[in-house]
N, C-alpha and C positions, 0 to 999 in steps of 0.2 A: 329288458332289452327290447327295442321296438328294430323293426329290418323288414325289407321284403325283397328278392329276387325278381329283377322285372324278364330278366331273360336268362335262360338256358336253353342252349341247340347245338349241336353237334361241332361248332366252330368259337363260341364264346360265353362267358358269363357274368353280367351286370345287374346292378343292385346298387342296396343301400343297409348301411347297419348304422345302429347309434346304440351305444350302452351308457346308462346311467349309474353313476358319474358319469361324464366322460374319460375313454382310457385311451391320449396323446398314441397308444402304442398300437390300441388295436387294430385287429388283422383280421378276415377273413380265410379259411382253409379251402379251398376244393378238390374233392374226390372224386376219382373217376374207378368207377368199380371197387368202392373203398381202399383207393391206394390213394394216397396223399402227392396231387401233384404240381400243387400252386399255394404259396401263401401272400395276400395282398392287402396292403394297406386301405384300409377304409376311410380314406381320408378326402378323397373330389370333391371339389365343388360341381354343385347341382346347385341351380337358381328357384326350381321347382320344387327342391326341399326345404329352402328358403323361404319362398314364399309360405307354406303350409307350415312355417313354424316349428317345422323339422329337425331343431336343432339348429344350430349357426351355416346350415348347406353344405359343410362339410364332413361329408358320411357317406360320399358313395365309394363304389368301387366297379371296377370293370377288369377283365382278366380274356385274354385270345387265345387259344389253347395254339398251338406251332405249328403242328398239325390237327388234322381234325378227327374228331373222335367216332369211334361206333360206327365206322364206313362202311363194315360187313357183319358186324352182327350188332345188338342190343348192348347198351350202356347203362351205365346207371351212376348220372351224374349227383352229389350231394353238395349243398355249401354250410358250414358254420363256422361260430365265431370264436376265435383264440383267445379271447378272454373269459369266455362262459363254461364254452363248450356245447354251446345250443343249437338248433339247424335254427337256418332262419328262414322267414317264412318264404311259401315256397320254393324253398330251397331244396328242394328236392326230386327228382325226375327221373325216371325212363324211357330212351330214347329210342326207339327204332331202327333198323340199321342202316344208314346213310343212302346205301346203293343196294337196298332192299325193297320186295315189291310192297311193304306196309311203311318205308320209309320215305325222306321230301320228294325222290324222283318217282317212285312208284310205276317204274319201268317194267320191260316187257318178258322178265325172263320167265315168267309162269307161261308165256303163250310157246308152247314146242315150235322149235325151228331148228335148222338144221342146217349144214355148211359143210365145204370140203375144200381145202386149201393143197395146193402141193406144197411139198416139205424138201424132195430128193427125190431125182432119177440117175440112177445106176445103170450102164449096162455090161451086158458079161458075154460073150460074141453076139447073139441073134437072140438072145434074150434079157428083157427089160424087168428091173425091181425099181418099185415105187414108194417110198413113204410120203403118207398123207397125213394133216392132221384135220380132224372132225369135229364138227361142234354140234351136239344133237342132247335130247335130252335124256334123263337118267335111263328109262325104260328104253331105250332106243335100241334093236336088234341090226348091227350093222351088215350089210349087204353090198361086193360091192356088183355094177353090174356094167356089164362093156356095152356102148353103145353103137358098135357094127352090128353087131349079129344079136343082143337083148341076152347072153348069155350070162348069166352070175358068175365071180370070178372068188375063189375061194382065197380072203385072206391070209397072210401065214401067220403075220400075228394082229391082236386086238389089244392095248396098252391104254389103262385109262390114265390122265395126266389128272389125277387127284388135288383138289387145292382147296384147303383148308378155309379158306376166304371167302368162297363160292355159296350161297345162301342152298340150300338143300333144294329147292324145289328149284335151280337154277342151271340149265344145259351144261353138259360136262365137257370138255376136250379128250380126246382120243385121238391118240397115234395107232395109222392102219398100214397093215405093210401090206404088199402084195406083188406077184411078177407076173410078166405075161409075154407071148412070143407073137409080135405082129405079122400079118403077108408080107409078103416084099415087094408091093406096092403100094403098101399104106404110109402116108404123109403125117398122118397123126393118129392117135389113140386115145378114144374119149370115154371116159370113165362116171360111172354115176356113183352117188350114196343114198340108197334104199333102205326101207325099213322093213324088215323081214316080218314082223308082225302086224304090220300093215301093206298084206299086198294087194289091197283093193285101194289104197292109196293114189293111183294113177302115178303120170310121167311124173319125174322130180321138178324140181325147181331148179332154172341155172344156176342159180349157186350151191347147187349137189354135184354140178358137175364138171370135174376139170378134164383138160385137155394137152397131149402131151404131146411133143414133138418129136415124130419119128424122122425128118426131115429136115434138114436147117437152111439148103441151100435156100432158101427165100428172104432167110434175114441179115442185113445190111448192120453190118457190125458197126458200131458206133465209135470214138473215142471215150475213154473212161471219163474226159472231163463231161462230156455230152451227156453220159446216163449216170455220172452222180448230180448233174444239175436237175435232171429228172427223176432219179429218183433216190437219193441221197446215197450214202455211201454205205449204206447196210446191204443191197444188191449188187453180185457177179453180172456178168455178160450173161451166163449159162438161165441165173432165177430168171432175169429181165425176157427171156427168150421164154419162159414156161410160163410165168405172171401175165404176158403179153396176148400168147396167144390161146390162153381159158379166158383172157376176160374178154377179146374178142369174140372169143366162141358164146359166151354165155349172155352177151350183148345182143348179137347177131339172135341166138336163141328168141330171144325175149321181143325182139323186133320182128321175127320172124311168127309168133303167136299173136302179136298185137296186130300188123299191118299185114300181114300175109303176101308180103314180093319180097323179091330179090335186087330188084333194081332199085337201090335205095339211093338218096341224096343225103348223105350223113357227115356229121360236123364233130370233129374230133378238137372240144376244147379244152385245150391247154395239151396237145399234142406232145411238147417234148420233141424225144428223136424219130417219134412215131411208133414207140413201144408197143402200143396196140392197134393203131392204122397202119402198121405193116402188115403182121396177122389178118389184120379182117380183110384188106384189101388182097393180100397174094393169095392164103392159102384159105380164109371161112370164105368169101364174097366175091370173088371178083366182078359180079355183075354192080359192085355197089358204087357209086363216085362219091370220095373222102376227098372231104375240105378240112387243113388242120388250120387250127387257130392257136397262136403264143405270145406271150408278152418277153419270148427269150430270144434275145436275136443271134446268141451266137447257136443253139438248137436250129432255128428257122433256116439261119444258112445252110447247117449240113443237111437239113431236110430238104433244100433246092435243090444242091450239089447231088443227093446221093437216093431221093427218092422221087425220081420223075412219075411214076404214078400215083402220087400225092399232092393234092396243089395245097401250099401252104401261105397262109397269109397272116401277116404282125396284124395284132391285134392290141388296147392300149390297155393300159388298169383298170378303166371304166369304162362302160359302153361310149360308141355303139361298136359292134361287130359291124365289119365291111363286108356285110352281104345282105342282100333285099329282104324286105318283108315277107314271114310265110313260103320261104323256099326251102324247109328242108322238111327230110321225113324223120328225121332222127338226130337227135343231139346227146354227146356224150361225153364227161366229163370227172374221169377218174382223179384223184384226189387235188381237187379244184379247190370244191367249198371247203374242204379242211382247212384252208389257209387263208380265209376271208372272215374279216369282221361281218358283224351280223347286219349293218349296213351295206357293206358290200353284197353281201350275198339278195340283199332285199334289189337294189338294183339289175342285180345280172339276174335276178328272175326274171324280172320284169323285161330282158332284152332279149333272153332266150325265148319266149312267152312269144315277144315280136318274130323271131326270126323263125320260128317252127311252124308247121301249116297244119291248122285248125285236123284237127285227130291226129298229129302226129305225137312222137312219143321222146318224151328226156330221161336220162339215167345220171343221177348225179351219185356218189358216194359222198359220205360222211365218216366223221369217225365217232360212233356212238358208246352205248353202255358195255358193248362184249370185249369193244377193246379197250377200253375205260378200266376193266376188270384186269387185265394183263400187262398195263402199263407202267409207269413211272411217274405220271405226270400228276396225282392226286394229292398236290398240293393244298391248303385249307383254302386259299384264295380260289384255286381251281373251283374246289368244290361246292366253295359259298358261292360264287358266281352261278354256275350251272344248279345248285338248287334256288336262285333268283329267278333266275329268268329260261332255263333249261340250255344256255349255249355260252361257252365261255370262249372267251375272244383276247383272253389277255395275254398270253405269253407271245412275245416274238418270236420267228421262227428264221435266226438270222445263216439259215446254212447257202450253200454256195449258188442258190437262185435267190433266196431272199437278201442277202447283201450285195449280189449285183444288182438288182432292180432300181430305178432310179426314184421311187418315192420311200426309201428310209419306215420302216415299221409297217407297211401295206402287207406284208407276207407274215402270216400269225401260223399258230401251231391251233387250231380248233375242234373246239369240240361239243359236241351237241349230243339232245338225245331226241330220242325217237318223238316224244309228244310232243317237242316244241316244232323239229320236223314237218310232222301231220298238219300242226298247227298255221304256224306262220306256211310254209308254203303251198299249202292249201289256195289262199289268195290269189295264188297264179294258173295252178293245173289241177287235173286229178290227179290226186295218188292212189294209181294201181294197186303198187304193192311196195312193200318196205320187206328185204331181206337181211336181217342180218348177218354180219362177219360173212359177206357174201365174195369180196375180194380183195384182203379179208377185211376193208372197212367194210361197210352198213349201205348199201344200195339202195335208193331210191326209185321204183319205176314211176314216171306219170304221165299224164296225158292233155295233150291242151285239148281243152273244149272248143 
């Protein structure tokens, strides 16, 4: 029997076999962890086995596995021939785990990072319970710590959300409960996640820290059609009001360490109903003036109608933004790039780049590898894509702002990881810093030079 396997990878497996005689019948087997789960005719033409005399060209074979193999742990892919019984030549392999740090992404989950999302606010007359959920790594001593007074707040419980999937050396999720009794003058309550083992560690990082609303008169309650166009129909009124105003806070944070004022000139792109330039504007900044930018018009109307401290202005699918060169201090952009080809996104860097002023600072989110780990979307196509090129752009994302928009397939479901990140948009700015599951996509801070 002569054969040789030209490829095995975690998404398919091509070759060639020839047995002598020839057997009209034969077949190829492939194993995955010695479980038998393809059998496939070796019968393709190949012009290249042709030429070499290979037999009559008729002897290859090629097999696409449905999904893709070995996503989170080691595989061990085998091929041989149904009429011998022989492997054939290298036909045989050990694969790495697809979304593993020794495998094709070779991602960031050895570097400890750490995250705090809310989950649920309760209250029971004049006092508040919290569940949060955490993303830190195995060794991580949770803490949590109030940021009025720098007081530690003693959890009542610590719940680790266990997942079999998760590569060992890989930050774990943890549900933290905890309650607490504000003055009654306080508007909000802002909470850190600390490492008790590390308290020489210094201040957290904004996305250790969320922020809860003891206050609501501030926010301008929207139509349900208005915040599932923004933020689809998996958020209440109630998440949108908490999601809104921690990512404000932690925006504002990060802007406030970079540029050090208050008086910012800030571009809220792809505003929406203003989910988080309500927040930063009434109750984290008001010294700040927010410019929202949308491609939604019927969002932008009620943002005229119903948020006079907002100037909002239509913006199109592709540059330019309708505002001058180098006139802001800050631009922001919660789950924007999630839903742009990776053309697109090379553009609108390059526009935001124009419109920010030399040291000013951009936050974009992504949706990276931590959520990548918790989602649905790891289809084999998915996967092949993002381990090509590190961003995958293919799924349409037709919910009820991508099928109103007037360009048909411009609104995608995307997803990227961190090195292609660093990489490609590097060309435009510094990158400060990359947090992950920060809210709870993947945060990007940068900086124009």
């Amino acid at each position: 029997m002569r054969s040789h396997v030209d490829i095995i990878n975690h998404f398919e497996v091509r070759g060639w076999s020839l047995v002598d005689p020839p057997l009209a019948s034969d077949r190829v087997i492939v194993y995955v962890d010695r479980r038998e789960v393809a059998q496939i005719p070796a019968t393709g033409y190949r012009a290249d086995l042709k030429a070499k005399s290979i037999g009559t060209g008729y002897s290859a074979f090629s097999f696409n596995f449905p999904d893709a193999v070995g996503i989170f742990h080691p595989v061990e892919i085998e091929v041989r021939s149904l009429s011998t019984g022989e492997a054939l030549a290298n036909g045989k392999k050990v694969l790495p785990a697809l979304l593993d740090g020794g495998g094709m992404f070779r991602h960031s989950f050895r570097i400890p990072s750490h995250a705090l999302n809310l989950a649920r606010l309760d209250r029971n007359g004049d006092t508040y319970s919290v569940t949060a959920r955490a993303l830190a790594p195995r060794n991580f001593n949770p803490s949590i710590i109030c940021e009025a007074d720098g007081q530690p707040v003693e959890p009542l419980a610590i719940v680790d959300n266990l997942n079999e999937d998760l590569p060992e050396e890989a930050p774990r999720f943890r549900t933290i409960r905890w309650s607490f009794r504000p003055s009654t003058h306080d508007r909000i309550g802002a909470f850190s996640l600390v490492d008790r083992n590390r308290p020489e560690a210094g201040p957290p990082s904004p996305a250790c820290t969320i922020c809860l609303p003891l206050d609501t008169t501030w926010f301008t309650n929207p139509s349900e059609e208005n915040y599932v166009r923004t933020a689809g129909n998996v958020y209440g009124p109630e998440a949108l009001i908490f999601t809104g105003l921690t990512h404000a806070y932690a925006i504002n944070a990060i802007a406030q360490r970079l540029l050090g004022k208050q008086d910012l000139t800030v571009a809220d792109w792809g505003v929406g109903f203003g989910r988080i330039a309500m927040p930063f504007k009434r109750v984290i900044n008001a010294a700040a003036t927010i410019i929202g930018f949308d491609v939604d018009r019927l969002n932008l109307a009620w943002c005229l109608q119903n948020l006079p401290d907002i100037e909002v202005r239509q913006c199109g699918l592709y540059p330019p933004l309708p505002i001058d060169d180098a006139s802001l201090d800050l631009v922001y952009g919660y789950s924007v790039m999630t839903h742009l080809t990776e053309a697109a996104q090379e553009v609108w860097l390059r526009e935001l780049r124009r419109v920010i002023k030399p040291g000013g600072i951009c936050i974009l989110t992504t949706t990276g590898e931590h959520l990548l780990k918790i989602t649905n979307v790891r289809t084999a196509e998915v996967l092949k894509q993002l381990a090509w090129s590190g961003l995958s752009d293919i799924r349409n994302d037709n919910g009820p702002l991508g099928s109103s928009l007037d360009k048909k397939g411009y609104y995608r479901g995307t997803l990227q990881l961190r090195q292609q990140v660093e990489t490609a948009w590097a060309h435009h700015f510094e990158i400060v810093n990359y947090l992950p599951f920060a809210f709870p996509q993947d945060a990007v801070v940068m900086r124009r030079p």
